[in-house]
NUFIZA-778966 format. One record per atom (N, C-alpha, C, O): residue in three letters; x negated, y negated, z. Coordinates in steps of 0.02 Angstrom, whole numbers, plus 50000, padded with zeros to 5 digits. Example, Ala and Ser with C-alpha at 12.3 -4.5 7.8 and 13.67 -1.06 7.14 Angstrom:
<recs>
ALA493405028450390 ALA493855022550390 ALA493405016550390 ALA492885016650423 SER493585011250354 SER493165005350357 SER493554999850394 SER493304994350402 
</recs>
This chain:
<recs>
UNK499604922850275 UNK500204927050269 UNK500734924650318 UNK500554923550376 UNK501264923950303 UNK501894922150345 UNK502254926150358 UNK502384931150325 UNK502554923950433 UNK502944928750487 UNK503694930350430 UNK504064926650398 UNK503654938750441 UNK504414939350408 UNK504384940050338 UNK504894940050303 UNK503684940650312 UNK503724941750235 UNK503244946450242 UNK502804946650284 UNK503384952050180 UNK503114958750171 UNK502404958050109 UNK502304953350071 UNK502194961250112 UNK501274960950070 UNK500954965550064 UNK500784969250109 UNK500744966249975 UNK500394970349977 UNK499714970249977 UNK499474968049924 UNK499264972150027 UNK498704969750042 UNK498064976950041 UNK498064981650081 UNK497544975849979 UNK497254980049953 UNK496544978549948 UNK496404972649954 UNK495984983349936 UNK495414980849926 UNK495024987449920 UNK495134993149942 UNK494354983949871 UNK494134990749876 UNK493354991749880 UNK493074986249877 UNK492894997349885 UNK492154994849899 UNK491804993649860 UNK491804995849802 UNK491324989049891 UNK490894984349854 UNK490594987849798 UNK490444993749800 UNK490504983349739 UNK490374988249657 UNK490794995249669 UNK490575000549646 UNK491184995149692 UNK491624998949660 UNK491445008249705 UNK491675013649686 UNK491015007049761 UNK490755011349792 UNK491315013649826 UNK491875011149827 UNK491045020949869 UNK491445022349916 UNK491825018949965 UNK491695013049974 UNK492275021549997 UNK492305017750076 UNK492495023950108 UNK492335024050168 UNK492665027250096 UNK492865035050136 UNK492415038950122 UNK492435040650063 UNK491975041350155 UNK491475047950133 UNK491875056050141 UNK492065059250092 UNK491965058450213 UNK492555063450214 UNK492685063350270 UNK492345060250312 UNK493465068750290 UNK493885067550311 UNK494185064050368 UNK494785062650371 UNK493685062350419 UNK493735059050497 UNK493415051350464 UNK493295047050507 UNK493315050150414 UNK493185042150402 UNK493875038450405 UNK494005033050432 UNK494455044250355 UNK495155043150331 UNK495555041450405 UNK495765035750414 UNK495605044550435 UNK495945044650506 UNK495615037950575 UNK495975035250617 UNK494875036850568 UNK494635032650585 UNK494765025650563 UNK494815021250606 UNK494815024350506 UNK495155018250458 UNK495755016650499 UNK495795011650535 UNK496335022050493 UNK496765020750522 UNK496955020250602 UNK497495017950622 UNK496475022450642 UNK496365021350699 UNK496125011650723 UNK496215007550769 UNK495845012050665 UNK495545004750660 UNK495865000150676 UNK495834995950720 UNK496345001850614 UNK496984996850584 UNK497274996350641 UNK497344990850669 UNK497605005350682 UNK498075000650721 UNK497794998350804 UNK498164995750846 UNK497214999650813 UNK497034992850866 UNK496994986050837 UNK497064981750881 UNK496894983450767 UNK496724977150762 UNK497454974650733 UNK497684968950740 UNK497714979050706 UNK498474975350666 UNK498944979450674 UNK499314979650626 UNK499134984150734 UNK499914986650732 UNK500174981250793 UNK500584983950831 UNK500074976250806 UNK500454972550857 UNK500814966250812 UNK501344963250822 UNK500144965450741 UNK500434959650706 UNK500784961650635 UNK501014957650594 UNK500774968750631 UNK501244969450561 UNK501544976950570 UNK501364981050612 UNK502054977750521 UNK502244983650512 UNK502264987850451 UNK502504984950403 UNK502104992750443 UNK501814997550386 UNK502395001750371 UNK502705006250400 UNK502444997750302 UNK503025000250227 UNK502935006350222 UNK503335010850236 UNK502285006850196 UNK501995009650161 UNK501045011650157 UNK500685007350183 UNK500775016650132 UNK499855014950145 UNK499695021450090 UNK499995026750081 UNK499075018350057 UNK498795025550029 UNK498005024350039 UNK497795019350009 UNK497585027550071 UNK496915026950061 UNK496515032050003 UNK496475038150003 UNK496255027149956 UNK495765031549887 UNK495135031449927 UNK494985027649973 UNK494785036549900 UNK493905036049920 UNK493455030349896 UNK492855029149903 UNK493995026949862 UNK493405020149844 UNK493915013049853 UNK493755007749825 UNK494605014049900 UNK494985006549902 UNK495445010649947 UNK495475016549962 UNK495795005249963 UNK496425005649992 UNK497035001349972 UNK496924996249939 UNK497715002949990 UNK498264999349979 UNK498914998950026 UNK499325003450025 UNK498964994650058 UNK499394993750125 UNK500054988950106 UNK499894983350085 UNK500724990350111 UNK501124988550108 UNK501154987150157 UNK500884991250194 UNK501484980750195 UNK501744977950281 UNK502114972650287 UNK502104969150236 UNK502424970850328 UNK502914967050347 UNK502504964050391 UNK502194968050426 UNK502324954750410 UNK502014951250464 UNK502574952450520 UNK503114952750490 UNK502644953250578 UNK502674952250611 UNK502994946250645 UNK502604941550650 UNK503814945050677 UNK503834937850715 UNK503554937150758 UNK503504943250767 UNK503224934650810 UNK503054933650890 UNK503344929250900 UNK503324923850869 UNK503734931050954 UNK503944923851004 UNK503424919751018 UNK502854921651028 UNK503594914351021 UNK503034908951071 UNK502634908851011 UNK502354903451012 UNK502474912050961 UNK501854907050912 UNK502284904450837 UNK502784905850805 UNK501814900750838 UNK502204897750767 UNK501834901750696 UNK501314904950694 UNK502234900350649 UNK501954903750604 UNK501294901250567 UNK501004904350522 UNK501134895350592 UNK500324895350573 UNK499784897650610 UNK499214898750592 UNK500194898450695 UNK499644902950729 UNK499804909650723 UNK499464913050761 UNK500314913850679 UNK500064919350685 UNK499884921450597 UNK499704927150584 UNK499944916750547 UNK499594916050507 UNK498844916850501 UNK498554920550461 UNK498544912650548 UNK497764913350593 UNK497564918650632 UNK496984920450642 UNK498184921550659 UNK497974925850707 UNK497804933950678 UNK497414937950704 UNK498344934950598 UNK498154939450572 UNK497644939150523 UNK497364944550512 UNK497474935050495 UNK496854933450457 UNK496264935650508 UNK496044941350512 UNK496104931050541 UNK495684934050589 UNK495694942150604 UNK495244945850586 UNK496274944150638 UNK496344953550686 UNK496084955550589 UNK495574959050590 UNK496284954450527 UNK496084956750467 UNK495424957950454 UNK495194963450438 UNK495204954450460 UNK494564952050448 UNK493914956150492 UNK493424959250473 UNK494234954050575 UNK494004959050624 UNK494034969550609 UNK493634974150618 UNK494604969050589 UNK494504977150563 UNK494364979050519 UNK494464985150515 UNK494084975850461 UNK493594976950430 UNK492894976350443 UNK492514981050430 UNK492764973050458 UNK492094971750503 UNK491964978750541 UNK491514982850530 UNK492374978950580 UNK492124985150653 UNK492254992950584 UNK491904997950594 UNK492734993050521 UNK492654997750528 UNK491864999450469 UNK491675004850445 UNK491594992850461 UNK491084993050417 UNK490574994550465 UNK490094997650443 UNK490574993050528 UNK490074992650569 UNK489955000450571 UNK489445003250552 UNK490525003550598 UNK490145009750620 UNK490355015450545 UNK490285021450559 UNK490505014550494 UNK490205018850439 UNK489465014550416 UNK489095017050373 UNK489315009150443 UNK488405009850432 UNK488045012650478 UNK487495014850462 UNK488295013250548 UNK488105016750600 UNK487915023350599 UNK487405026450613 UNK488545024950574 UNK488555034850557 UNK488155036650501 UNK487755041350510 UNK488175033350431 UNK487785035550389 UNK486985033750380 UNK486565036850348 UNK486905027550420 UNK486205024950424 UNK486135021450326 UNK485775022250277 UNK486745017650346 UNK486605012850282 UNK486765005950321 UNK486945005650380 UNK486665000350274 UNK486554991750292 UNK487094989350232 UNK487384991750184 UNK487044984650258 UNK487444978350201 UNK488274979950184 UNK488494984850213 UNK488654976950150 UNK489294976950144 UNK489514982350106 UNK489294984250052 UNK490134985450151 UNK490664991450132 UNK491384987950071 UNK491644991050025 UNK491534981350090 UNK492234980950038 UNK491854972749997 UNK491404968650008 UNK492494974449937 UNK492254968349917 UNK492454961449960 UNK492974961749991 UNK492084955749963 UNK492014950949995 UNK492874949050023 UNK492994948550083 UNK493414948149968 UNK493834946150003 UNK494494949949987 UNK494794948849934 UNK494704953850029 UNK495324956749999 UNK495844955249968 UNK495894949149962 UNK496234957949946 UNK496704954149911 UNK497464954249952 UNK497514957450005 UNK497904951549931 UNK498554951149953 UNK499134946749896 UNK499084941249869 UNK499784952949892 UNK500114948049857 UNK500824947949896 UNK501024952249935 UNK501144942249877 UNK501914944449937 UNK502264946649878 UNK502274944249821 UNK502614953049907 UNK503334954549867 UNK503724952549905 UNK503944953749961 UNK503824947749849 UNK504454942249850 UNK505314946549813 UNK505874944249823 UNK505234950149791 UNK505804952749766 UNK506054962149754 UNK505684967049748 UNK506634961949754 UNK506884971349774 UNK506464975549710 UNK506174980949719 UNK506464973449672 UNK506094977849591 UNK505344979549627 UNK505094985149637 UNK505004971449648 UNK504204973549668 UNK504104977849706 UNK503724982549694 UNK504514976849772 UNK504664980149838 UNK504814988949812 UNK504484993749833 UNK505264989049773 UNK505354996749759 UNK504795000349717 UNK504585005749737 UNK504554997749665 UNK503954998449634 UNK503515001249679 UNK503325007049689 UNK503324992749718 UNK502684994849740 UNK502575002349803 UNK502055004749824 UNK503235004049818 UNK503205009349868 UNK503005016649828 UNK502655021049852 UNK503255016749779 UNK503065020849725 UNK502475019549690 UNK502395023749646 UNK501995015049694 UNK501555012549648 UNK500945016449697 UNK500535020749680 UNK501065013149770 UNK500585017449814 UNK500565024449820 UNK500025027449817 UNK501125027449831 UNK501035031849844 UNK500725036449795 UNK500295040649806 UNK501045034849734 UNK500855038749673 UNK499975038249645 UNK499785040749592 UNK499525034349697 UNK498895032149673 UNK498335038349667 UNK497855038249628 UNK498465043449711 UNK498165049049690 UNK498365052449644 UNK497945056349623 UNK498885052649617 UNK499195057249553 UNK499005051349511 UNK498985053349453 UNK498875046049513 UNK498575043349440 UNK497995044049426 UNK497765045049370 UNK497725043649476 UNK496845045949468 UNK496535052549465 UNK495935053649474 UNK497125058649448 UNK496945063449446 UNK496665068649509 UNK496455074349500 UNK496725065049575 UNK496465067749626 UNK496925074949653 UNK496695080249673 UNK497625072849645 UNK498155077349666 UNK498675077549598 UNK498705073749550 UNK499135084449617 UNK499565083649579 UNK500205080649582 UNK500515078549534 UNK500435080449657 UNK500925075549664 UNK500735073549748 UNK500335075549790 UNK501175069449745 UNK501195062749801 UNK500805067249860 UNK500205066749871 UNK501305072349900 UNK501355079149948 UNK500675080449962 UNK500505080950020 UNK500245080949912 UNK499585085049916 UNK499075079649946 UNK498525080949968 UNK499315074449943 UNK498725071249961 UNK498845066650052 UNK499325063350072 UNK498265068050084 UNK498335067350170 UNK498465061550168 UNK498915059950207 UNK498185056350129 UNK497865049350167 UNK498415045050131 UNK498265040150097 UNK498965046850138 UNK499365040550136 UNK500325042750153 UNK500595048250155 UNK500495038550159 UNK501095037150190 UNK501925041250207 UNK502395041550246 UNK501625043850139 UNK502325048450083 UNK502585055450123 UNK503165057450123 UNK502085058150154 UNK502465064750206 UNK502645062650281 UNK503035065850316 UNK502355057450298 UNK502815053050367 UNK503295052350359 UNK503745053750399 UNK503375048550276 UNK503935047050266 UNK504755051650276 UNK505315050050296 UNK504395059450243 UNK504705063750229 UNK504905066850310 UNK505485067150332 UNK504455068550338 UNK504305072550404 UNK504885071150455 UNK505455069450438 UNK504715071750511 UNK504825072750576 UNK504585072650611 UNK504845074150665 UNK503935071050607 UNK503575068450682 UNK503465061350683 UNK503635057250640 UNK503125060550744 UNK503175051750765 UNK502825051050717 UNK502495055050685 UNK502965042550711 UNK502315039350655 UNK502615031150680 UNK503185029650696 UNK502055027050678 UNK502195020950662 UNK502405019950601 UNK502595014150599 UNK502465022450555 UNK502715020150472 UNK503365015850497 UNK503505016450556 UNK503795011550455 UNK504215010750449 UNK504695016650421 UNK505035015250372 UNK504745021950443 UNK505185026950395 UNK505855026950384 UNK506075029750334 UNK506345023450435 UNK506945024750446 UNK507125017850383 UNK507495018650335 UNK506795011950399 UNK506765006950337 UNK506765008550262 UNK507115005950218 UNK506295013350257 UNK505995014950195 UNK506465019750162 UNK506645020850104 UNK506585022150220 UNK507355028750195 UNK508035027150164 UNK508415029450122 UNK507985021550210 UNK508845017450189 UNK508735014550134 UNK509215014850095 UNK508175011250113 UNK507935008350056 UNK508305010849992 UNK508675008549950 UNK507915019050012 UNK507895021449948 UNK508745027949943 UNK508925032249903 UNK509025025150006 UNK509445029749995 UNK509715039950039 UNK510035045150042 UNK509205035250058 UNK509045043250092 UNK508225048750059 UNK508005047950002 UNK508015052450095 UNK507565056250106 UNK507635059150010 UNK507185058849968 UNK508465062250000 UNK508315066049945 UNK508035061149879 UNK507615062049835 UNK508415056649891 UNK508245050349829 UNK507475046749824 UNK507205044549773 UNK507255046749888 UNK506545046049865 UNK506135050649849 UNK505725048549808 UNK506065055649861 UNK505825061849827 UNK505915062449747 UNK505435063349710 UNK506645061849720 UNK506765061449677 UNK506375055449635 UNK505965056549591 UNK506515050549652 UNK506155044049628 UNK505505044749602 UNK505255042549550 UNK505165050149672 UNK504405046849653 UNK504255053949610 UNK503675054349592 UNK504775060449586 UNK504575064149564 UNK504795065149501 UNK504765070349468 UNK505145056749480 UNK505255054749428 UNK504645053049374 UNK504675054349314 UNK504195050749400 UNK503425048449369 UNK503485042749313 UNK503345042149253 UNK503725039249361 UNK503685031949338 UNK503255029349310 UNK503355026449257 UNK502755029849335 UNK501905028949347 UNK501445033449330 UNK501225036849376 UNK501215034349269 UNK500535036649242 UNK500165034949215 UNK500275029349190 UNK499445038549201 UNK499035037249154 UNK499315032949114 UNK499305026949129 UNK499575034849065 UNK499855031248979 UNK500265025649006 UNK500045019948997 UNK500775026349037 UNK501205022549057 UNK500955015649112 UNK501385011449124 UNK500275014949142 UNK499915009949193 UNK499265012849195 UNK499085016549240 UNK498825010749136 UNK498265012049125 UNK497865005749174 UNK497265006549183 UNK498204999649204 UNK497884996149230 UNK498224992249288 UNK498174986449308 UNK498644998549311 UNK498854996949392 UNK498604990649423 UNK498864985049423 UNK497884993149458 UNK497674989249478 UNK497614981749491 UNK497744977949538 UNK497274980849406 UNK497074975349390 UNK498114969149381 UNK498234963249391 UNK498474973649363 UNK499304971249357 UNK499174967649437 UNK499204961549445 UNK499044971949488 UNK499404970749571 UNK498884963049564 UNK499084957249559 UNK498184965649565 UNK497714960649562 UNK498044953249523 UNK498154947949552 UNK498124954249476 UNK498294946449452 UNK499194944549464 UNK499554939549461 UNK499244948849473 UNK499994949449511 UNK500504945949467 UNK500884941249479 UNK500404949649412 UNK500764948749320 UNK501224953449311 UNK500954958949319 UNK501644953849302 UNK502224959349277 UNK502434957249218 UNK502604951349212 UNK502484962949150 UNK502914962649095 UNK503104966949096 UNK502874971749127 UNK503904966449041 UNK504164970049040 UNK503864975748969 UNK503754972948916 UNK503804979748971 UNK503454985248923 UNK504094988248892 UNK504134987548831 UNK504474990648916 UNK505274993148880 UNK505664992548905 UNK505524991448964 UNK506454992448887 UNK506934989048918 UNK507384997948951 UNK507874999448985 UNK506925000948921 UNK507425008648940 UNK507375009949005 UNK506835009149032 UNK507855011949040 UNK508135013749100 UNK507575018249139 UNK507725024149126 UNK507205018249166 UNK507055024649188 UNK507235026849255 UNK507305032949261 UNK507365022749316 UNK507715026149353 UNK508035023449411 UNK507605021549451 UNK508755022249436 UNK509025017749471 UNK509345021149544 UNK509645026349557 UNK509065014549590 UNK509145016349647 UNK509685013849691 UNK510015011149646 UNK509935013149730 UNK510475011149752 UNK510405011649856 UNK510775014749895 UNK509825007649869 UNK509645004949924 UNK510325003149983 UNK510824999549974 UNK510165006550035 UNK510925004150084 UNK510924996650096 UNK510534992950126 UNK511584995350058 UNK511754987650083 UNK511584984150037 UNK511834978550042 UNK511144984949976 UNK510994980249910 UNK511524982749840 UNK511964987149842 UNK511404980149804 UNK511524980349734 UNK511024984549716 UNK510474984049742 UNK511234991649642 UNK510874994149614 UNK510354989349587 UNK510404983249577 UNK509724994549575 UNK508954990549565 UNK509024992649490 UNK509254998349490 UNK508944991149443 UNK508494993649397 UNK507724995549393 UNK507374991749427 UNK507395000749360 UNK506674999249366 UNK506375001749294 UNK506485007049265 UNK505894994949271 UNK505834997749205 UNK504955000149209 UNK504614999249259 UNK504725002849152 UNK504015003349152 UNK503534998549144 UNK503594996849085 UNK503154995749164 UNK502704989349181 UNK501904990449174 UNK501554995449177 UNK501774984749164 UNK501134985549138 UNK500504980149155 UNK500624974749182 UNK500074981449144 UNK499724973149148 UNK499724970149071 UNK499694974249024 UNK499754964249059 UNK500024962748989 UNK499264964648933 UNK499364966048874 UNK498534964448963 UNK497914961848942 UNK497674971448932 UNK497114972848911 UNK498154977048950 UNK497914984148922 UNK498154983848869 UNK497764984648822 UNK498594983248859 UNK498784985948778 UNK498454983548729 UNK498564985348672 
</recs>
């Protein structure tokens, strides 16, 4: 991963198992994360499911290293916090062997459509799976930092201007871009990191401080339909 480019970096447990049992696993994860990676990236965005996760972030410049040593350096701190946080959910539950699948994934958004998407794509991952009814209800990810007023490492003030302000992302994501019918195979889309276009109709435009209006259409993986 390279300094100065943003990624969405996801994975989930092995056969498809848990990785969160309940509620102090969720908060521990993220305790994880930021001893091993809040020095080398910054967080868009995050939603943790009971069986994956999905992290939006920005690498990090450092002075003094080049971008193949901190290319190395976050692969590694990556790698390391998964490890420690596999170590001690086998600790606590008195299970063995591997928590995620072997190698996580990562894709760069390279462009404003992915980038706006995918902030909406996360957040909205419990209302696709039926867990919650909208974004709000659910703890383990990003979307009421966003909203709030208390500290947070999130990027929020970023994410705000993005979208326009506080009221426009609300609006956006309570647009429902993203459902069942409409991304029956989320996932597997981010995974092969394929976008088509599914219809050309408008569904809802944003107007980011300092860019050109976005269009955003409904998307799909090409191999559900």
């Amino acid at each position: 991963m390279e300094a100065g480019k943003v990624y969405h970096i996801y994975n989930r447990g092995n056969n498809k198992q848990n990785i969160f049992f309940e509620d102090e696993n969720y908060s521990f994860f993220l305790k994880r994360f930021d001893k091993y990676l809040a020095a080398k990236m910054d967080v868009l965005a995050y939603c943790l499911m009971p069986n994956h996760f999905h992290l939006l972030v920005r690498i990090k410049i450092i002075d003094g290293i080049s971008d193949n040593g901190i290319a190395i350096a976050v692969a590694k701190a990556f790698r390391n916090f998964l490890i420690s946080y596999t170590k001690a959910i086998n600790k606590k539950y008195d299970r063995t062997g591997v928590l995620f699948q072997p190698k996580y994934k990562r894709a760069e958004v390279d462009n404003d459509f992915y980038f706006s998407w995918l902030i909406q794509y996360v957040h909205m991952n419990p209302v696709i799976a039926g867990l919650c009814k909208n974004p709000e209800d659910w703890k383990y990810s990003s979307y009421t930092a966003i909203l709030g007023d208390k500290a947070t490492k999130i990027s929020v003030k970023e994410v705000r201007e993005w979208f326009g302000g506080v009221a426009e992302f609300i609006r956006i994501h309570n647009e429902r871009v993203i459902d069942k019918g409409q991304c029956r195979n989320c996932d597997l889309m981010i995974e092969m990191h394929t976008v088509c276009v599914l219809q050309t109709t408008v569904v809802w435009q944003a107007q980011p401080s300092g860019t050109s209006k976005t269009t955003v259409v409904f998307i799909r993986d090409p191999k559900s339909s």
